[in-house]
Every structure is written in structure tokens, then in C-alpha cells.
C-alpha positions in Angstrom: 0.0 0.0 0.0 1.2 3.3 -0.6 -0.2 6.1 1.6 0.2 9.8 0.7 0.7 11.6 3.8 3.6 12.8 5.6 5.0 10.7 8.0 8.2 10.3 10.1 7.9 6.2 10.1 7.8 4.3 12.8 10.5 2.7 15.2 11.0 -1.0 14.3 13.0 -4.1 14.9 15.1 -3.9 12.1 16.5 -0.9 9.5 17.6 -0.4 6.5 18.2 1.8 3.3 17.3 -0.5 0.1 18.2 1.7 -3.5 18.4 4.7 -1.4 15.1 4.1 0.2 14.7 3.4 4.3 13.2 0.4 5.5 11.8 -0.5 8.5 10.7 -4.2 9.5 8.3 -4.2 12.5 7.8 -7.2 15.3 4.7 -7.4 14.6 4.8 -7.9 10.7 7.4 -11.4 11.9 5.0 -12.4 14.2 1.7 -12.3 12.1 3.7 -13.5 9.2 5.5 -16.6 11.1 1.9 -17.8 12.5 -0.2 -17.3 9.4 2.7 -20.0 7.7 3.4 -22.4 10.7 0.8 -25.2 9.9 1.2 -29.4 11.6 3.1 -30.8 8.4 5.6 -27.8 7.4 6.3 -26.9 11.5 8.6 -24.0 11.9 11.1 -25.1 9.3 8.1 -24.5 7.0 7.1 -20.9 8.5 10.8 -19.5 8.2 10.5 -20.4 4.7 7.2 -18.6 4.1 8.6 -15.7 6.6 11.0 -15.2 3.5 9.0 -15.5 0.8 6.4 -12.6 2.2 9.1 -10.4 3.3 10.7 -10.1 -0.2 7.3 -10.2 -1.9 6.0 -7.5 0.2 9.4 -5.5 -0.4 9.2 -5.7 -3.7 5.9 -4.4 -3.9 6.6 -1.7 -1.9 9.5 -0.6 -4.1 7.4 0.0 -6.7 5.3 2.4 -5.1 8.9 3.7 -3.7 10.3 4.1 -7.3 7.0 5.6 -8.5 6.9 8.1 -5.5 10.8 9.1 -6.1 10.3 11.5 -9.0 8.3 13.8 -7.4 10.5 14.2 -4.6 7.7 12.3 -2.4 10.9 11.3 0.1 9.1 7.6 0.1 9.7 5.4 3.0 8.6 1.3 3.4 7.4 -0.3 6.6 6.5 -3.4 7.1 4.4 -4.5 10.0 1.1 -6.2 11.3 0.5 -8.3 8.0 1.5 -6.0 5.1 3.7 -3.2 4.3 2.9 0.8 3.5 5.0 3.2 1.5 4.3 6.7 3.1 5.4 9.6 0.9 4.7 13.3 0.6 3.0 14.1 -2.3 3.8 17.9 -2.7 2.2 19.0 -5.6 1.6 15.9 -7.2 -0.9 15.6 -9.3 -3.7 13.4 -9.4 -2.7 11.1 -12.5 0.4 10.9 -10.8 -0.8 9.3 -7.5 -2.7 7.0 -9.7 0.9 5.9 -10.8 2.4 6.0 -7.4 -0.7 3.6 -6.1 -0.7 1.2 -9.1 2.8 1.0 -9.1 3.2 -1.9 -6.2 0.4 -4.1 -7.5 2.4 -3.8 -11.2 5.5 -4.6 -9.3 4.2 -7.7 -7.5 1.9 -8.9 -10.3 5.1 -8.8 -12.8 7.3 -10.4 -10.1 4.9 -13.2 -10.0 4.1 -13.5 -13.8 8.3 -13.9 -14.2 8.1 -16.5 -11.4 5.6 -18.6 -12.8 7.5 -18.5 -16.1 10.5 -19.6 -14.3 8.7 -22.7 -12.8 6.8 -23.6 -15.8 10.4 -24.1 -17.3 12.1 -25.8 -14.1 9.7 -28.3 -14.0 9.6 -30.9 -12.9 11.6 -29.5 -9.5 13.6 -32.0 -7.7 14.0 -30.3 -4.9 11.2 -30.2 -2.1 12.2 -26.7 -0.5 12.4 -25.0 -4.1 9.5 -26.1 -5.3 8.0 -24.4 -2.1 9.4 -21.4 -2.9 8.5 -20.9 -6.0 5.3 -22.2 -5.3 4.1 -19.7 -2.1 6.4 -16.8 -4.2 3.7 -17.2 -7.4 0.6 -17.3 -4.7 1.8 -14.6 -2.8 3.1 -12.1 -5.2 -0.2 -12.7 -7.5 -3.3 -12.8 -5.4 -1.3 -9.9 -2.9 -0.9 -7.5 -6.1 -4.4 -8.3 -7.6 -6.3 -8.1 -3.6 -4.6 -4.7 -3.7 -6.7 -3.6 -6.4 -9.7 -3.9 -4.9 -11.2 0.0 -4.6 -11.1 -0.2 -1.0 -9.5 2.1 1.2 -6.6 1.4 2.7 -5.3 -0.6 -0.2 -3.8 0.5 -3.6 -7.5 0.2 -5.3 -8.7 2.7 -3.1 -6.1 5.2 -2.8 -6.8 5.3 -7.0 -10.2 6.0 -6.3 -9.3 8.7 -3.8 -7.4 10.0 -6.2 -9.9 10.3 -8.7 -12.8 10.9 -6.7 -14.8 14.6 -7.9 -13.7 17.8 -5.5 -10.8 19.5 -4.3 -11.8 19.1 -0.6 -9.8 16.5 0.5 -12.0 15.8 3.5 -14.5 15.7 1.4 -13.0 13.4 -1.5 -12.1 10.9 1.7 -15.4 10.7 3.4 -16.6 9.7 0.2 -14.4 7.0 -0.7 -14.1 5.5 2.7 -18.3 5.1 2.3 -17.7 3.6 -1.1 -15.1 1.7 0.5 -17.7 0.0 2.7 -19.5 -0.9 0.1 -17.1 -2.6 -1.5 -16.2 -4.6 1.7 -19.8 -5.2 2.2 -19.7 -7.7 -1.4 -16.2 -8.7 -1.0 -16.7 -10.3 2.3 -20.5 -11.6 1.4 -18.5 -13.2 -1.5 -15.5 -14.9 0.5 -18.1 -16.2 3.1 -20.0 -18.2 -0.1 -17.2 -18.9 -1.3 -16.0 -20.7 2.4 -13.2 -18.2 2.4 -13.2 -17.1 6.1 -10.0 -15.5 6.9 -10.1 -13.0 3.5 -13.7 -12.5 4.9 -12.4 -11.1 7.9 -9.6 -9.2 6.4 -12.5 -7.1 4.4 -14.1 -7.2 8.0 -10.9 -5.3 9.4 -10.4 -3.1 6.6 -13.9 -2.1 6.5 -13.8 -0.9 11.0 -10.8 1.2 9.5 -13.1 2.8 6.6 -15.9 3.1 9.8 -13.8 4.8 12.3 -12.3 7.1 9.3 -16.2 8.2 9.0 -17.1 8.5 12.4 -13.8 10.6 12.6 -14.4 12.9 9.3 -18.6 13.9 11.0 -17.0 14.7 14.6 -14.7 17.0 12.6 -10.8 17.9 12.6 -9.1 17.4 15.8 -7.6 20.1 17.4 -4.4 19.2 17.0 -4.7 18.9 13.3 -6.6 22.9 13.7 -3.1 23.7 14.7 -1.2 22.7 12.1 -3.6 23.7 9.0 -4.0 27.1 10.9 -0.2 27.7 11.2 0.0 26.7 7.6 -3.0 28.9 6.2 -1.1 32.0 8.4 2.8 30.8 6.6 0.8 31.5 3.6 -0.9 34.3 4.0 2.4 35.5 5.0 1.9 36.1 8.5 5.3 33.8 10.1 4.9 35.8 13.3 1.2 34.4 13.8 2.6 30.9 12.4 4.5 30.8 15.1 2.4 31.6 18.0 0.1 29.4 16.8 2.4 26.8 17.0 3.3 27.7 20.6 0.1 24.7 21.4 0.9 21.6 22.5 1.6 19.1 19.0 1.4 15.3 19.2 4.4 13.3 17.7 2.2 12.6 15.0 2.6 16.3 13.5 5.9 16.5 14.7 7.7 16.5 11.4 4.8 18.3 9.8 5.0 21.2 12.6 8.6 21.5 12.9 9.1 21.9 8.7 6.3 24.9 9.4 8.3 26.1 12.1 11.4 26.3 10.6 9.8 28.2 7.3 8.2 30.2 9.1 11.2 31.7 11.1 13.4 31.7 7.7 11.0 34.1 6.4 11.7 36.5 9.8 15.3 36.3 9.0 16.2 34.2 12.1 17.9 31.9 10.3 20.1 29.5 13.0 16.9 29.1 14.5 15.6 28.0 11.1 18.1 25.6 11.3 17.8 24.4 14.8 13.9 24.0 14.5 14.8 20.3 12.3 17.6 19.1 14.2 16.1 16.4 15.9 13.8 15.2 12.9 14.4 11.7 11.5 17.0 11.3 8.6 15.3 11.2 5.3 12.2 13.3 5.9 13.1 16.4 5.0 12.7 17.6 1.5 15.7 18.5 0.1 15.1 21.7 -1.7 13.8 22.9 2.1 16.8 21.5 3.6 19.0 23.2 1.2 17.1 26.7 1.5 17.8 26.4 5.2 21.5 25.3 4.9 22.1 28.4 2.1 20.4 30.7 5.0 23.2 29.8 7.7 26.0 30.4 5.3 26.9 26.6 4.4 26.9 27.6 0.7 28.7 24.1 -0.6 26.2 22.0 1.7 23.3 23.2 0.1 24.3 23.6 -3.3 25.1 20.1 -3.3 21.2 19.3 -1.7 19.6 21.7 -4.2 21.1 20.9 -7.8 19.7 17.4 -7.8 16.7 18.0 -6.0 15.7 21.0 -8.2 16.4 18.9 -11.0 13.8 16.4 -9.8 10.5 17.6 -9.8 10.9 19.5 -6.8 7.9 20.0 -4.3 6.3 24.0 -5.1 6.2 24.6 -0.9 9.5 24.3 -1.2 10.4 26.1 -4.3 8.5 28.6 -2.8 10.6 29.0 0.3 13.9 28.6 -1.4 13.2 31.5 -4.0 11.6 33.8 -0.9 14.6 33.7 0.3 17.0 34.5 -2.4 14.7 37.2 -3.1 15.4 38.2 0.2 19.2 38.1 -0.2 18.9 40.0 -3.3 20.3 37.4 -5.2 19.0 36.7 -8.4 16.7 33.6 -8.8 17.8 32.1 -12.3 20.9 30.2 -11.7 19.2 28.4 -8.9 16.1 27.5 -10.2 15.9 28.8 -13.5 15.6 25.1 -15.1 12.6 24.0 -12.5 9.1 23.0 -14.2 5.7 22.0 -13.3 4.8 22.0 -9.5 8.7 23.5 -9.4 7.4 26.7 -11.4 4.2 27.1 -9.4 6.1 27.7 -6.2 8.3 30.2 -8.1 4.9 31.8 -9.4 3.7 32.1 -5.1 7.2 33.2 -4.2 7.1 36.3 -6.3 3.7 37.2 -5.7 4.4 38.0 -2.1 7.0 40.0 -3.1 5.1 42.0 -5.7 6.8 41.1 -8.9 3.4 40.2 -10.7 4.6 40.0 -14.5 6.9 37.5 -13.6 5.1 35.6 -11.2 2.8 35.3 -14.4 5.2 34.1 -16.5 6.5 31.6 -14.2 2.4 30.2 -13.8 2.3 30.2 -17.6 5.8 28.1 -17.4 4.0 26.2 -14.9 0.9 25.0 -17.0 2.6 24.5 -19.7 5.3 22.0 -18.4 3.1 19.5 -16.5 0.6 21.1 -13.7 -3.2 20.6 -14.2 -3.8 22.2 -10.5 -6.2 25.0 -11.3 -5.0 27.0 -8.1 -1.7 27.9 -10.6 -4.1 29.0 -13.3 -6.2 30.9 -11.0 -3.1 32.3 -9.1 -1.4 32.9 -13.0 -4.9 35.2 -13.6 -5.0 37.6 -10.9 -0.8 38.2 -11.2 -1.9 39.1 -14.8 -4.5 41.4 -12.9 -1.9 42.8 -10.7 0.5 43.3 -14.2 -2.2 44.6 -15.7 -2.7 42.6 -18.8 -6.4 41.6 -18.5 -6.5 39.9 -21.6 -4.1 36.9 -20.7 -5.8 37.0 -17.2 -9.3 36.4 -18.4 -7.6 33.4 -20.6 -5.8 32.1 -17.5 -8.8 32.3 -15.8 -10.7 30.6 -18.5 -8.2 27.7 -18.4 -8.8 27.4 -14.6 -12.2 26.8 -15.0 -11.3 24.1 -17.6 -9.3 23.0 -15.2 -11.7 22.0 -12.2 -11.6 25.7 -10.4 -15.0 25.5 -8.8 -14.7 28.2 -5.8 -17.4 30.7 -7.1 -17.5 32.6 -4.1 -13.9 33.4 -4.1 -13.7 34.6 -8.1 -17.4 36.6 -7.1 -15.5 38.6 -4.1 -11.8 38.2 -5.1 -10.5 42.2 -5.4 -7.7 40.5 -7.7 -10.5 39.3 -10.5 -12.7 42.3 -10.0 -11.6 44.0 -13.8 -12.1 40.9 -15.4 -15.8 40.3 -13.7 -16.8 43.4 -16.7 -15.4 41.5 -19.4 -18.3 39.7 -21.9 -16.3 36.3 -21.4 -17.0 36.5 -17.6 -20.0 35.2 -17.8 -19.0 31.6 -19.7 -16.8 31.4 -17.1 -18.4 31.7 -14.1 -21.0 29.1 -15.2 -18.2 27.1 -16.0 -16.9 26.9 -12.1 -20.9 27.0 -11.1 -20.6 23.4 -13.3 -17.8 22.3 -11.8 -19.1 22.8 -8.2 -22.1 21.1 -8.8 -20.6 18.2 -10.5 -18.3 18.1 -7.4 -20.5 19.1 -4.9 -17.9 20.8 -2.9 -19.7 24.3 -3.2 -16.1 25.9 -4.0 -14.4 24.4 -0.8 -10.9 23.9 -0.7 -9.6 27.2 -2.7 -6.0 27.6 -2.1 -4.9 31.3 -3.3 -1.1 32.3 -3.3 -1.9 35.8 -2.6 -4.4 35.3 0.0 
């Protein structure tokens, strides 16, 4: 499974860094595994053999939500415990298609893996060898009906984070709710089906999975926690550009669950006030491997360790780096009066978009517009860029590539009407005769989403 979220991995019995990537392999995950293969005939000799045989199967799945995640700097990280693994990997500005490819990577992987296997025993055959044959044998099983079970679109397995990822809306509350009821559904036939069929144990599986979809709802209707509140609300201040009120928001208590998440906020947040050692000191005590790169390097360049973070940035900004972070890094070059181009001059997609928010807030709106174009144009489909690209034209004052960015917003899934009715920024181009087309266009896209324009995210606030 491969998760999109943030996430600082857990402590486990046993890590590792496989291709670059770190792996942790839990108690738990040996446990399960060793009891689900001891049976009377096989005894122990039997289990340690199938211990194998899932733990390279389940790798190897994993990596290829790992090697799919990779590209867009999603800093992907495999843990294996209870009975299966999870890739967790930040997703940035990733776009939709793209976690598609992230969450149908590991099935491929698996699938392939035992498609190859099974060719390899058709042409062994017949095997001599008892403990081969095994091998080969539970390899095929598990690699095969593992990849294909991970299809089903049922939330928390690869199926399901597809259909999350395609599901209508740009509220991702909203998008999850929905899913996690279509992922009882789901459960609801799967588990009829295995109980017909005399399957018991993949009937409870679907039991388990669906309590997880359950809770997820019950969770979603009481509302966000308060110490989630803390976090989105220190965000929505870093990008309003308000670091000091970032900060005292922050000052609440955070679980360790947000820890990363708070600490990366923190650290922006007093980079932007110029208080760079504190920048620095804010991520000492984070986990290796967690931090983006591009971040990392901003905050190295900011303490005067120019080689360091030269050597972080050129490959990160070469590699479809995350916008947030783009964003930060340019801020503060902008800051040192340093021009921007040698740095990131080469950066596309997602990349561009943060360029296009960076110099926004610091009121250089023809470029910012050119970067958004530069942004659409090499590979992001977020309608936020094309929205954010129309009101720098505003600001530039060229209305007539603003209404067309705007235009290609609404083609894009831009459905917040009540921002574009009250946003000062679009106000000129609310006069023009194309307006009109437009607006209906969102009004479409809200209703098809049924979101009523939640989610908006505006780089200039």
C-alpha cells in the first residue's frame, strides 16, 4: 500500500536503506507472518521459509510504489508490520494522475514479479527439490493474489487510494469521506462473497479493513481534531504571509504525529523572519530522510553553508521538486537579493508554481505570471496555478491573458465561485463579456463536485 501523507515512520526491529530508500521491519509484521505460515506438516522449518518469501514479496511491492513516489520528490519510506507493508510519501504538488501511478505502481510490481516466477517454474519443471518447489510455489501465490487483492477500490489498499485520487472535489475531506463510504461498500460484497465462497480468513480481512473505513467516517462527521486545527492554521497563516502568527500558533501543544509536519512549518516560518540559525535548529532532531531537500538546502544556504546546500539543491531542483518548497527557497534568495535564475531557473511544473507564489508576495506580478504560464505549460493541471497565474496578470495589468488564464482554470476543475465573485484581484475581469461563460463554467464544476467551492487555495491570500 502506498499512503500519501507525511510521515516520520515508525521505530521498528530492524532498518535499513534499500536503493536509497529506508526500511523499516516491524515485530509485529514477523509475528503475524511466522503464525499465518506455521501449519502441523511444514512446523517451523516451513514458517521460516514462508517468513522469506512474504518479506521479499512484500518489499518488492513496496519498491514499486517507492520508485514511483521518487520522482516527485515524495521522500518515500517502506514499513513493514502487522500483515503487510505501506510506502508513506509526501506528495507535494503531485498531481492526481500521478498518484494513480504511485498507487498502481506496487500491485504492477508484484503482479510482474509473479508473472516472471511462474514462467520460471513452468520451465524448471519438474523440480527435484522439495524446498524450491515451495518457494516458487508460495512466491507465485503470494506475489499474484497480494498485487491483484490490492486492487480492490477499498480504502486502505492501492485500489482505493486510486479512487481517492480520482474521486470529484478538491476538498480532500470531502473526497475521503466519500471513498471510505464507497469503500464499505465494497467490503460489504467482498466479504459476502468470501463467506459463499468458504473463504473465512479474506472474509475477515475485508471485516478489518472495513472498521478502519468506519472509524475514518465516524472521525471525518465529529470534525478535525484540534491538533490537526493547529497545524492547518499555522500553515494557512505561513501562507498568508503572516510567520509571526505561524509561530504563535504553533506555541500549542503538537502530538508526535505532527511532529515532522509542525517542525518543517516552524522552521519556514522563522526563515522568512530572517532568524535563520533558529531556522536551522527547529529540524535538528527530525528523523534522517524526511526532509525535502530543496527545504533542507534553502535552510543550509540561510546559515552560510553555501557548498552543503548547493550540493542538496542541484539534484533536488532537477527532480521535480515539491512547489512549498520552491516557494521558500526563491523567498529567500529574493530576500538576499540574489538573483533567482541560476538556482532555479531550469525547474518545471509543480517546481514553477512555487516560483509563481514566491514572487507574488514579493510583488513582482509579470513574472510571477510568467512563471504560472511556465507552470501550466510543463506539466501542472492544479487549477489554483491557473487561477493564481490570472490575478498576477490582474496585478501586471494585462487583463487579456488573465481572463484566458482564468478561463483555463475553469477548464481545469476551479470551482470556488464565491472566491472569483468577491476576489478584489479578479474584479476587472468580472466586466469582461467572457466572464459570464466562465463563471458558469466553475458554477458546473461545483455542482458536479459538490464541494460548493471548498478547498480554494490562493497564493496571494
Amino acid at each position: 500500500m502506498a499512503i500519501p501523507v507525511p510521515e516520520a515512520g515508525r521505530s521498528g526491529l530492524v532498518s535499513f536503506r534499500l536503493f536509497g530508500f529506508p526500511v523499516t521491519i516491524h515485530a509485529s509484521f514477523l509475528v503475524i507472518v511466522l503464525l499465518l505460515g506455521y501449519s502441523a506438516p511444514t512446523g517451523w522449518q516451513g514458517a521460516v521459509t514462508w517468513l522469506v518469501v512474504v518479506t521479499v514479496s512484500v518489499i518488492a511491492h513496496e519498491l514499486g510504489h517507492a520508485f514511483a513516489a521518487r520522482p516527485v520528490g515524495g521522500e518515500p519510506r517502506i514499513d513493514l508490520y502487522m500483515m503487510a507493508g505501506l510506502t508513506t510519501w509526501q506528495p507535494g504538488g503531485a498531481s492526481r494522475g500521478r498518484r494513480v501511478g504511485v498507487s498502481v505502481a506496487g500491485p504492477f510490481a508484484g503482479v510482474l514479479l509473479g508473472l516472471a516466477l511462474l514462467a520460471a517454474y513452468a520451465a524448471m519443471s519438474p523440480i527435484e527439490s522439495p524446498l524450491i518447489d515451495d518457494v516458487l510455489v508460495d512466491s507465485i501465490y503470494v506475489n499474484l493474489a497480494w498485487g491483484l487483492l490490492n486492487l480492490l477500490p477499498m480504502l486502505p489498499l492501492d485500489g482505493g487510494q486510486v479512487v481517492l485520487a480520482l474521486m470529484p472535489g478538491r476538498d480532500e475531506l470531502v473526497r475521503i469521506r466519500r471513498t471510505s463510504y464507497a469503500s464499505l461498500g465494497v467490503a460489504a460484497a467482498v466479504a459476502i462473497g468470501a463467506i459463499l465462497a468458504g473463504y473465512a480468513l479474506a472474509a475477515a480481512l475485508v471485516v478489518f479493513f472495513a472498521a478502519g473505513n468506519l472509524q475514518r467516517i465516524v472521525a471525518l462527521r465529529q470534525g478535525v481534531g484540534p491538533a490537526a486545527r493547529t497545524i492547518i492554521d499555522a500553515e494557512a497563516a505561513l501562507q498568508r504571509g503572516e510567520p509571526e502568527q505561524s509561530l504563535r500558533i504553533l506555541e500549542n501543544d503538537v502530538p508526535e504525529t505532527y511532529r515532522v509536519h509542525a517542525a518543517v512549518i516552524r522552521s519556514a516560518a522563522l526563515l522568512r523572519l530572517g532568524r535563520a540559525r533558529e531556522a536551522q535548529a527547529a529540524l535538528v532532531d527530525l528523523p534522517h530522510g524526511v526532509l525535502d531537500p530543496v527545504f533542507e538546502g534553502a535552510v543550509l544556504l540561510a546559515n552560510g553553508q553555501e557548498q552543503l546546500a548547493r550540493e542538496r539543491l542541484q539534484p533536488a531542483l532537477a527532480d521535480e521538486p515539491a512547489g512549498w518548497a520552491v516557494r521558500e527557497l526563491v523567498l529567500l534568495l529574493r530576500a538576499r537579493d540574489e538573483d533567482i535564475l541560476p538556482m532555479v531557473g531550469n525547474v518545471t511544473g509543480g517546481g514553477a508554481a512555487g516560483v509563481l507564489d514566491a514572487l507574488w508576495w514579493t510583488g513582482d506580478y509579470a513574472a510571477a505570471a510568467a512563471w504560472g504560464e511556465r507552470a501550466l505549460a510543463t506539466g501542472s493541471t492544479d487549477p489554483n496555478v491557473a487561477y493564481n497565474t490570472a490575478c498576477a496578470y490582474v496585478r501586471a495589468g494585462d487583463l487579456d491573458k488573465a481572463a484566458r488564464a482564468l478561463g483555463y482554470a475553469a477548464e481545469l476543475g476551479w470551482d470556488d465561485v464565491e472566491t472569483a465573485d468577491g476576489d478584489d484581484d479578479i474584479a476587472p475581469l468580472r466586466g469582461r463579456a467572457e466572464w459570464h461563460a466562465v463563471r458558469a463554467r466553475m458554477a458546473a464544476n461545483a455542482s458536479a463536485a459538490g464541494t460548493a467551492g471548498l478547498g480554494a487555495s490562493r497564493a496571494g491570500g
